[in-house]
N, C-alpha and C positions, 0 to 999 in steps of 0.2 A: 504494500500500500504506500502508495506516494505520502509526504509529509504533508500536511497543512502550508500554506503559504504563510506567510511571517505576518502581516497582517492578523490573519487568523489566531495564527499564535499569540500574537501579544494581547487580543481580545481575552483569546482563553485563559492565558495567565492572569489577566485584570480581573476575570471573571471570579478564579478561584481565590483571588487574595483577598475578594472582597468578602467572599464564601467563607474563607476563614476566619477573615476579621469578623462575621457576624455570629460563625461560630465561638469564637474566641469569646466572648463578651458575658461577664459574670456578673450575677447579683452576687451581693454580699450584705451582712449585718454586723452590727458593732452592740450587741444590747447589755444596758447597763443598769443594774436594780443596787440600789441601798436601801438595806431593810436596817441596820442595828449599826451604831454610833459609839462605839467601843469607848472613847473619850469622853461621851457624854450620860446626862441623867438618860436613863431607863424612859423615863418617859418619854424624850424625845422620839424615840425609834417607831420606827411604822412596822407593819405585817405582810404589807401587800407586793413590795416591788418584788419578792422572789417568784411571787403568784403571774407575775406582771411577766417576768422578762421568760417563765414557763410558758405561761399562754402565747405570746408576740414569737417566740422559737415553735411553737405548735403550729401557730398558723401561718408563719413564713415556711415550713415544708411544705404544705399544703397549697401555697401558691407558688411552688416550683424550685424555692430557695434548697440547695444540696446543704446537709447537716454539717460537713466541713467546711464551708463558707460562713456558718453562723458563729460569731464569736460573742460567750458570755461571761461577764462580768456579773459574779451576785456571792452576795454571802449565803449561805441555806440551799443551795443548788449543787448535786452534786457533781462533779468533773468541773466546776465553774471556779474560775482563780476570783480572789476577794477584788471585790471593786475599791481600791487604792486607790488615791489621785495620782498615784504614781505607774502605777498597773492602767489606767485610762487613759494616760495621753500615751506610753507605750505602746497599747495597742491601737490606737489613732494614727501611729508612728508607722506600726505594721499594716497597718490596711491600708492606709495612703502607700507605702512603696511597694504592695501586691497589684492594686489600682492601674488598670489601664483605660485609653480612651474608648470610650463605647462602654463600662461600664456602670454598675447601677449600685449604690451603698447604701444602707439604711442606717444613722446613726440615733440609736436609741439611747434616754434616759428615763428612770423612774426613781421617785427621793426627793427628798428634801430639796428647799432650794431657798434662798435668804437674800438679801438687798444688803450694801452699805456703800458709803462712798468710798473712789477710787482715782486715787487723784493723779495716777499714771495713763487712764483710760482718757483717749486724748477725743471721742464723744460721748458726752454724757447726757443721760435721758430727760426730757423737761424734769422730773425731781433730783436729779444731780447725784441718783443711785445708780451701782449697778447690779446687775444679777449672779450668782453665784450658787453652782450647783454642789451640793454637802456630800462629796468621797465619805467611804468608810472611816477615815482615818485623821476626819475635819476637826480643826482645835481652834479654841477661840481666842479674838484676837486681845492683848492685853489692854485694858482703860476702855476708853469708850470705845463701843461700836465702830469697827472703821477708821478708826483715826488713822491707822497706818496706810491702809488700802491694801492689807494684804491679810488674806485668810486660809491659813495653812492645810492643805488638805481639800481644798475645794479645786473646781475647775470655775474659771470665771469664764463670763459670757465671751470676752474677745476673743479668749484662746478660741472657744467653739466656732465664731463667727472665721478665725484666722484658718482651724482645720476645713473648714467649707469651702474656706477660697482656693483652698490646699488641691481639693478634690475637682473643682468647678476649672482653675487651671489645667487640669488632665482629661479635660474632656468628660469628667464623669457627673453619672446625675447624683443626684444628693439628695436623700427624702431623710429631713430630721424629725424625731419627735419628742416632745420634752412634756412627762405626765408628771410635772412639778408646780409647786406654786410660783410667781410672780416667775411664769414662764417668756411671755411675751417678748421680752428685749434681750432673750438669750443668744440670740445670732446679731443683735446692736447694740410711801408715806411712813414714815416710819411711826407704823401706827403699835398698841397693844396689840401683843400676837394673842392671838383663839388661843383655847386651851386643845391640848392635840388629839384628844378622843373624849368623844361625847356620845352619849345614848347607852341601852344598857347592855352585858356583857353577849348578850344572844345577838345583837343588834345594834355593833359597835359600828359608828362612823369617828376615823382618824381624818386629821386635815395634815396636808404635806405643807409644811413653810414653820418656822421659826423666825425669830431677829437674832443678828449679829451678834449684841449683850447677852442672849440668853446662853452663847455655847461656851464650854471650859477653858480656857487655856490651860497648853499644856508642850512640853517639850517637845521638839519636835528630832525624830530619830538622829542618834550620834551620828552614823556614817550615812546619810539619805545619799542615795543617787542622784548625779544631776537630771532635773526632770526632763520628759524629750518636747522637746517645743515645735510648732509648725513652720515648719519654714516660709521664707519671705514666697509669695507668688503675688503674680501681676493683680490689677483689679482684673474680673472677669465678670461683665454680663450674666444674671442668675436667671439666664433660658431653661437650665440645668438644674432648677432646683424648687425644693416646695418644703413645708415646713408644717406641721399640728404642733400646738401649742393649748396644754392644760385650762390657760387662764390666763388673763390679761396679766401688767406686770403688778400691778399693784393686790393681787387678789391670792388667796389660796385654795387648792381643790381636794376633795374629799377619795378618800378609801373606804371600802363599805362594799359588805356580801352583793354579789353578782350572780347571777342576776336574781332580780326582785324576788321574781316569784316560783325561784327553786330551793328549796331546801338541801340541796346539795351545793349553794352558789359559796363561796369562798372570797374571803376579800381581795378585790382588784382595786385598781386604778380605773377611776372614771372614765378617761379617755382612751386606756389602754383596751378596757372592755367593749368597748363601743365601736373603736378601730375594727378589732377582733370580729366582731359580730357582724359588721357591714362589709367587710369582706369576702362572709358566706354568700352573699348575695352576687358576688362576682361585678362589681364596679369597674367600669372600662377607666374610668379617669380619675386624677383625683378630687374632681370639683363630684362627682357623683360615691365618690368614698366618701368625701368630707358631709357632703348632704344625707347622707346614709347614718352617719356620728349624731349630725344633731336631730336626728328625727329620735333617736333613744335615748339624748337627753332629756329633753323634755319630757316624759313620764320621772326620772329621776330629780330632775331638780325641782319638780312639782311637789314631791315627795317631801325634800328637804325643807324647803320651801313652809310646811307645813308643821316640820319639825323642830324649826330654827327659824323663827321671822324675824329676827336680827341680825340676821348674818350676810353676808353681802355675798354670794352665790357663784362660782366662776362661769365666765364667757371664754369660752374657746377660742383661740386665733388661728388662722390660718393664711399662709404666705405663698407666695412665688406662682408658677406656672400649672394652676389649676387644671387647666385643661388638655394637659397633657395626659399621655396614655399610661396607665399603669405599671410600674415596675422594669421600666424601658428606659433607653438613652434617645429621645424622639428626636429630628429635625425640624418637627412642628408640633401645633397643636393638631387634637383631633375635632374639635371643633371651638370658633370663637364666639359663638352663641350664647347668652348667658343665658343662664337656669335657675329658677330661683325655687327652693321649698315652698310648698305649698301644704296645705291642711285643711281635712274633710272634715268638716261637720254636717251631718243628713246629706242634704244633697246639694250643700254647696262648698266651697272651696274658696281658701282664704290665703292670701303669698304674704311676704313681707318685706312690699317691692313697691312703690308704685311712683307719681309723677316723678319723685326725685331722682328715679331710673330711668326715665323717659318712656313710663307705660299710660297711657291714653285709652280713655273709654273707648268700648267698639274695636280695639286692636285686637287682630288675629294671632293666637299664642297656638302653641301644640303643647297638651298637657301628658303628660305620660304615669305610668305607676309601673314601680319596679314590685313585682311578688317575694315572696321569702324565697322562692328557687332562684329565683335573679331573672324571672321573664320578664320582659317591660311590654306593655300595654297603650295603645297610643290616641288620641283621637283631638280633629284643632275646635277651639270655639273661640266666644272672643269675650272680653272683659269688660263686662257690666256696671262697674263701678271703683272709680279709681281716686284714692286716697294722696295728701302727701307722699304717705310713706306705706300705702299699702293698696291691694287691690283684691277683687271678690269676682267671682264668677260663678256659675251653676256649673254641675257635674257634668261632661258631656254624657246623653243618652247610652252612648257606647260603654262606658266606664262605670253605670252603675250598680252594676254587680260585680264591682270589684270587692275585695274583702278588706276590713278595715285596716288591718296591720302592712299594706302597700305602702311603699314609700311616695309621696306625689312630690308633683315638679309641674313650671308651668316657662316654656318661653317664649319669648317674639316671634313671630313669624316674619314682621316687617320693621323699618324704624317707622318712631311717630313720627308723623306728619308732620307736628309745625317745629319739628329739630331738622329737617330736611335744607343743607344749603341747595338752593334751587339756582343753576349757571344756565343762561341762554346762550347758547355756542354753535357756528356753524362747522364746526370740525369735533372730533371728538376728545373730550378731555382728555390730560396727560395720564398715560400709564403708570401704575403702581401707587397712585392715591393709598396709603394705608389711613386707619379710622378706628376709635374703641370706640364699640356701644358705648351710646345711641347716636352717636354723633354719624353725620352720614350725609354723602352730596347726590344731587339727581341731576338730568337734565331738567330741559325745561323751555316750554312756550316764553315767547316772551311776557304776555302779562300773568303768569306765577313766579317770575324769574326773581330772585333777590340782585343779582349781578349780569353782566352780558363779559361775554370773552371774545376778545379783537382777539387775530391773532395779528403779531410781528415780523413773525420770521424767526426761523434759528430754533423753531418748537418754545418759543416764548409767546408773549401776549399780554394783552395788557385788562384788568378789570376792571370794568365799569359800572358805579352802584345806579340798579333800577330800586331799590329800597333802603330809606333813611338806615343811616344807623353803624352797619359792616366796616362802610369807608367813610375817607372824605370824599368832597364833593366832586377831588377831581380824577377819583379812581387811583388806583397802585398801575405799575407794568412789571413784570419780571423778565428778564433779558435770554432764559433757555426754558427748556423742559422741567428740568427739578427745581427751578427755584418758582415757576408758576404753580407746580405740584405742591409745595410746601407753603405757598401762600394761599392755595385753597383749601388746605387742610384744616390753616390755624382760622382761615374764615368761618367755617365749618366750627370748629371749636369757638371760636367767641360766638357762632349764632346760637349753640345749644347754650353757653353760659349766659346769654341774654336772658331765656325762656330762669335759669336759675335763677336768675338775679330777680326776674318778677316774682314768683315764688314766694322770696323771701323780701320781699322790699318792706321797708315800713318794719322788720321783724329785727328783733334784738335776743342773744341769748345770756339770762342771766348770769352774771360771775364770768362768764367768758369776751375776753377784748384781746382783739389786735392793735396791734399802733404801726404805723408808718413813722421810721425816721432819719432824724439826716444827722449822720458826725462831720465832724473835721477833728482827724484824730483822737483822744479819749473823750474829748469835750460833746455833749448832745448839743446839739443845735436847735433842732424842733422835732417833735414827738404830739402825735394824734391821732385820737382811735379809727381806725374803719367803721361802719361806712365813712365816706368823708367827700368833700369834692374832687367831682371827677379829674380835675389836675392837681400837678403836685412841681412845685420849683424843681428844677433836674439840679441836682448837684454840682458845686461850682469845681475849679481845682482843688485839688486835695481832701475832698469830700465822698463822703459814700453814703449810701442808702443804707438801711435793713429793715427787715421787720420783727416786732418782739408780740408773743404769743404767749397770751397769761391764759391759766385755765384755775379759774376759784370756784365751777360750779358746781362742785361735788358727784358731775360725772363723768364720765369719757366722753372725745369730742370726737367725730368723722370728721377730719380734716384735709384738704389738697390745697396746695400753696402754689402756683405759677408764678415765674419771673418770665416776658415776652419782649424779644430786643425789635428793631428797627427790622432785621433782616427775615422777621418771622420766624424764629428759629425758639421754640419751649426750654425753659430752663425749671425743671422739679428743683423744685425746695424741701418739698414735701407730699409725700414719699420721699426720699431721696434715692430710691434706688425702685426702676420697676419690677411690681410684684410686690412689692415690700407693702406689709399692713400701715396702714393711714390713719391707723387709731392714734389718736393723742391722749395723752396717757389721763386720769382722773385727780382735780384737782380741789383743794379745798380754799377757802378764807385763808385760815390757819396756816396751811401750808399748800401754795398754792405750784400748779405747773409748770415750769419757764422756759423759754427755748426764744435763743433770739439767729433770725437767720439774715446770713448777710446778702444783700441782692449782688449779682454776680455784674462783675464791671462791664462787661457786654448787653449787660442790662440796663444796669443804672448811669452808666457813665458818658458826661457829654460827649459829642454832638448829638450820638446815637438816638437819644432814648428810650423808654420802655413802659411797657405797660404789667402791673402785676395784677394779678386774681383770686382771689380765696372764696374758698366755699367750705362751710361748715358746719355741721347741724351736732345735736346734742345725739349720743350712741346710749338709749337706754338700753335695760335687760331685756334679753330674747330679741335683741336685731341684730342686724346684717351691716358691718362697715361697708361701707359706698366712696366709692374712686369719681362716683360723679360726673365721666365719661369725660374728665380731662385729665389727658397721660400725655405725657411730654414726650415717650418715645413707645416703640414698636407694641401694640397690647398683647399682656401676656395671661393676665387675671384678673378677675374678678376677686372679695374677699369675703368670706364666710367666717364666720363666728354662731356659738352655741345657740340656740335655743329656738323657741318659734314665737309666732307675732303674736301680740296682745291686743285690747282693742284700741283702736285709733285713737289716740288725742293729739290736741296741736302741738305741733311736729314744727320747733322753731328754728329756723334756716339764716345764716348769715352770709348775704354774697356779696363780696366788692369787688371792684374795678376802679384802679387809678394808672393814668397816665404820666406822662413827664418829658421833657425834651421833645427832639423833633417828633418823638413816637406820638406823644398829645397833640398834636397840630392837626 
């Protein structure tokens, strides 16, 4: 037989490299439980995380993970080395250098977890804490709380944030989970801590979190090894990554028999059980795992809820690349559609979603229900009644004999209508327009048109407002393809934050203010809260902008912060990283939440100038943080948190818009 032609060959070879390389490609786990605190009182110790990192190894075989790939860290488990802080970044050390690109790693925590300040941590959280996860072998630090910033035996959040980047550099994906208290700002009030087990010994519920003061100080070993640290890696884009988190940071989450209503249930980890269980269900994504979590909160924390009316309840966070496919290294998502929980009662259905998502009465949704085998069931209708922050619709006919225990979900079929930038163009707009729900452009007749598109030459063009408001009077031009592209984009985004901004006009949220202001060097210059007039002086030489962000209103706040220069180009403030939760953290009078962010000199800085944006509503219990469908670059997620909606009250919304320099004219 003749050989192949060389051509041929070098296909075949590309073929098979890629063949191996797919073969090649591992999950892996890193799970880590702290049940007992050798250094400390007895009472601090939990029961559950042994139970926790058993279950999490049970059902990562079960979704394809090989038992030589699982690595456990636990005291009480046998073949399991003790989870040391020294034994945990170790083994962070070895699964980062096993780690290849196209792989997949789960890094697990369950245990304890504390706040205090850290004056080496070079971002610190609006309260000026940071998080810290309690090793086996944690001792406390000597005098107050934190003075030093350093607490023996713990892993603090950077190092975790640093091993991420670690993993995120080599191409691998990253699913963290942290079934800890004041989980939240573990990858970025010092109030009375709860006493740590309550209810009686048949029907004991433990809470994970301590304070800083309460742990022993104690020597730390004569010859300790030096600890292994993450090495330097670039920053990296988190396409690669997604994150469950326990509790907000300021909160602690409960252990307690699992489930309810077994007699045989044994203490877990709230979020650890919940994981566990919706992955029976076989969830393609993780935006449909995470929706799967809080649909089994809420009978639990209804519970508690009922057991404990004093106690402030944990909200679940969750981060990064939602919709990505399950337990893969994907080059997309598998869908950018957003899905929101929804809830049956008789024969209607209730989400925890509505205009400030951009859902509109009469919009066509597809509602779906997943079964306990994992079948999903489908049918579209459309939404009958749409709240600020919520929406209602009837059962479709199709669906209702569904059986209660389905999980529901309801999403858009279309974008709303009056979010729609409307362009009248005799050619067809520029290629690769990207866009996060709801924001969205169409063509368009000219009298629906918001704009009209001359074109130039060179795949530029110049736009012309047929509707007050987008532009000035005498239209933009952009001089190629992508810079036309990206000034329709942000058109697009300031038309949806327009509809925002009515919304909330005239609205104020108590305890919570922004201010705009101007330095020259340490000295303030002028400082005034948002809303405010729609210009603002641009800053002269040697002057800067920023903005300072007080939160006293004793709750968490959904917040997205834009900085927008001359050249149309988004600058996140906040978020600061896409994907990243948008939760501002919960502040009090007493002690309230502070974060001052500086506007970026291609923002603020003359001639240029800039336009900044905030949008922010109060995050009660049982909601959903909201991104608000202004994202500065490529959408990656949506963000979910615990619980389900309650009934509607007014839902108060703060949105500004101020201009400066040329950008105001």
């Amino acid at each position: 037989m003749r050989p192949p032609p060389a051509a041929l060959r070098l296909l075949l070879a590309l073929w098979l490299l890629a063949a191996a390389g797919t073969a090649a490609a591992v999950q892996r786990a890193l799970l880590v439980g702290v049940s007992e605190l050798p250094y400390q009182s007895a009472a601090l110790w939990l029961q559950a995380p042994r139970n926790d990192v058993l279950l999490m190894r049970d059902t990562l075989q079960r979704q394809g993970f090989a038992p030589a790939d699982i690595t456990v860290l636990a005291d009480g488990v046998a073949g399991a080395a003790l989870p040391e802080s020294q034994a945990i970044q170790q083994a962070l050390q070895r699964l980062l250098a096993q780690s290849a690109s196209g792989d997949f790693v789960l890094l697990y925590f369950s245990g304890h977890g504390t706040r205090l300040r850290d004056p080496a941590k070079r971002y610190l959280e609006p309260d000026g804490l940071a998080e810290n996860f309690l090793a086996r072998d944690v001792r406390g630090v000597v005098g107050t709380a934190g003075a030093s910033g350093q607490l023996a035996g713990s892993v603090r959040d950077v190092d975790v944030d640093a091993w991420v980047q670690a993993f995120l550099a080599r191409n691998v994906f990253v699913w963290a989970v942290f079934d800890t208290c004041s989980a939240a700002s573990m990858t970025r009030s010092l109030r009375a801590p709860p006493p740590v087990a309550e209810g009686g010994e048949d029907d004991e519920v433990r809470w994970r979190g301590v304070r800083a003061d309460q742990l022993a100080a104690g020597a730390a070993p004569a010859e300790a090894a030096p600890a292994a640290v993450p090495p330097p890696s670039p920053a990296t884009p988190r396409a690669r990554y997604v994150a469950f988190f326990a509790s907000e940071s300021h909160q602690v989450t409960p252990e307690l028999r699992l489930p309810r209503d077994s007699r045989g249930g044994r203490p877990q980890g709230l979020l650890t059980w919940a994981v566990a269980e919706t992955l029976q269900r076989r969830p393609a994504s993780w935006r449909q795992l995470y929706n799967g979590v809080l649909s089994l909160y809420a009978p639990v924390i209804a519970e508690l809820e009922g057991r404990f009316p004093e106690r402030e309840l944990p909200s679940p966070v969750a981060e990064g690349h939602l919709d990505a496919p399950l337990f893969a290294n994907p080059a997309g998502p598998l869908s950018t559609q957003p899905a929101w929980p929804a809830q049956r009662a008789g024969e209607r259905l209730s989400a925890d979603a509505g205009a400030l998502d951009g859902l509109e009465a009469q919009q066509p949704v597809r509602v779906s229900a997943v079964l306990a085998d994992g079948t999903v069931r489908e049918a579209e209708a459309r939404l009958d009644a749409v709240a600020t922050g919520s929406a209602q619709l009837a059962v479709p006919p199709a669906l209702r004999d569904v059986p209660g225990s389905a999980l529901w979900s309801l999403a858009p079929l279309q974008p709303p209508r009056g979010a729609l930038l409307r362009v009248r163009a005799d050619r067809p707009l520029p290629p690769g327009i990207s866009l996060a729900w709801p924001v969205a452009v169409q063509a368009a007749a000219e009298g629906e048109a918001d704009l009209r598109l001359v074109e130039t030459g060179r795949g530029g063009g110049r736009l012309e407002p047929l509707q007050p408001g987008l532009l000035p009077p005498g239209g933009a031009t952009a001089g190629d393809a992508a810079a036309l592209r990206r000034r329709i984009e942000l058109l697009a985004q300031l038309k949806w934050f327009s509809q925002l901004a009515q919304l909330g006009q005239d609205s104020r949220i108590e305890g919570f203010e922004a201010l705009l202001e101007t330095w020259e060097g340490e000295r303030l210059l002028r400082s005034d809260p948002l809303p405010l007039a729609a210009s603002w002086a641009p800053p002269g030489p040697g002057q800067r902008l920023a903005l300072l962000v007080r939160n006293a209103s004793g709750q968490s706040i959904d917040l997205v912060v834009l900085s927008v220069d001359a050249e149309g180009a988004l600058h996140s403030l906040y978020p600061e990283q896409a994907g990243a939760a948008n939760r501002f953290e919960r502040g009090t009078p007493q002690a309230p939440a502070l974060k001052r962010f500086a506007l970026p000199q291609a923002a603020a800085g003359a001639p240029q100038g800039g336009r900044l944006l905030l949008v922010a509503s109060p995050a009660s219990p049982h909601s959903a943080p909201r991104l608000f469908g202004l994202q500065a670059s490529e959408p990656m997620a949506d963000l979910r948190v615990r619980g389900q909606p309650r009934p509607e009250k007014e839902h108060p919304l703060l949105a500004a818009s101020v201009r400066w320099g040329a950008a105001g004219r």
